[in-house]
C-alpha positions as CSV (number, residue, x, y, z in Angstrom):
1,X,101.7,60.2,48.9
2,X,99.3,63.1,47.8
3,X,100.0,66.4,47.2
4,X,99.5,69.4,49.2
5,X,100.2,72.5,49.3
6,X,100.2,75.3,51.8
7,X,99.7,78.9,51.5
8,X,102.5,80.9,53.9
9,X,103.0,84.4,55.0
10,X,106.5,84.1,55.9
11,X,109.9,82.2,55.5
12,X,109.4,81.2,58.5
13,X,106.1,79.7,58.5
14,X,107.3,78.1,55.5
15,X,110.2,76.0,56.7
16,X,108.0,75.1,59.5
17,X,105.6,73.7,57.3
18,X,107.9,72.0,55.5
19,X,109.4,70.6,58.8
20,X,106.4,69.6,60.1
21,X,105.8,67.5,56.8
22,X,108.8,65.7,56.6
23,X,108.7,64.7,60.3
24,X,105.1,63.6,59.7
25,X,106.2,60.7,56.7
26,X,107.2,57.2,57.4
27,X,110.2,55.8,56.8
28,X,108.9,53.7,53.4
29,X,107.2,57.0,52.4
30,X,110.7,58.7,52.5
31,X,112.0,55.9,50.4
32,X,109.7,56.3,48.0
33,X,110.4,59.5,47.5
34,X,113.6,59.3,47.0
35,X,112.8,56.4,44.4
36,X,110.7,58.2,42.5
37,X,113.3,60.9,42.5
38,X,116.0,58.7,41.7
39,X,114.0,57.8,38.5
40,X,113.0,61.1,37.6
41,X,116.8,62.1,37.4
42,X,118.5,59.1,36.7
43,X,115.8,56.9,34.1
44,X,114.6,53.3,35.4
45,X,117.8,51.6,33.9
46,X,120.7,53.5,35.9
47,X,122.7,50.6,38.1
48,X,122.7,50.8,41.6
49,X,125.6,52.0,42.7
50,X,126.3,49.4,45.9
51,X,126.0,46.9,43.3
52,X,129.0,48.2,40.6
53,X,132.1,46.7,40.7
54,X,133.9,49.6,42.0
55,X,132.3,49.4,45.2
56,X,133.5,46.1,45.8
């Protein structure tokens, strides 16, 4: 996904941007966002929490 950014005038225009972006991604281009996210925050080596033993 490539970066853009927007230049707005108003909160409003804003949010609608920012609307108008998210309805406009995928599904898999969500994911990967919150992937790379997930990393970001958490490191590469964090478990997956549906897979601890708690959660069974």
């Amino acid at each position: 996904m490539e970066r853009e950014a927007n230049l707005a005038h108003s909160f409003e225009e804003a949010e609608r941007w920012s609307l108008q972006q998210m309805w406009a991604m995928t599904p898999d281009e969500r994911l990967e966002i919150a992937r790379v996210l997930r990393e970001r925050v958490y490191g590469t080596d964090a478990p997956d929490v549906r897979e601890s033993e708690r959660s069974k």
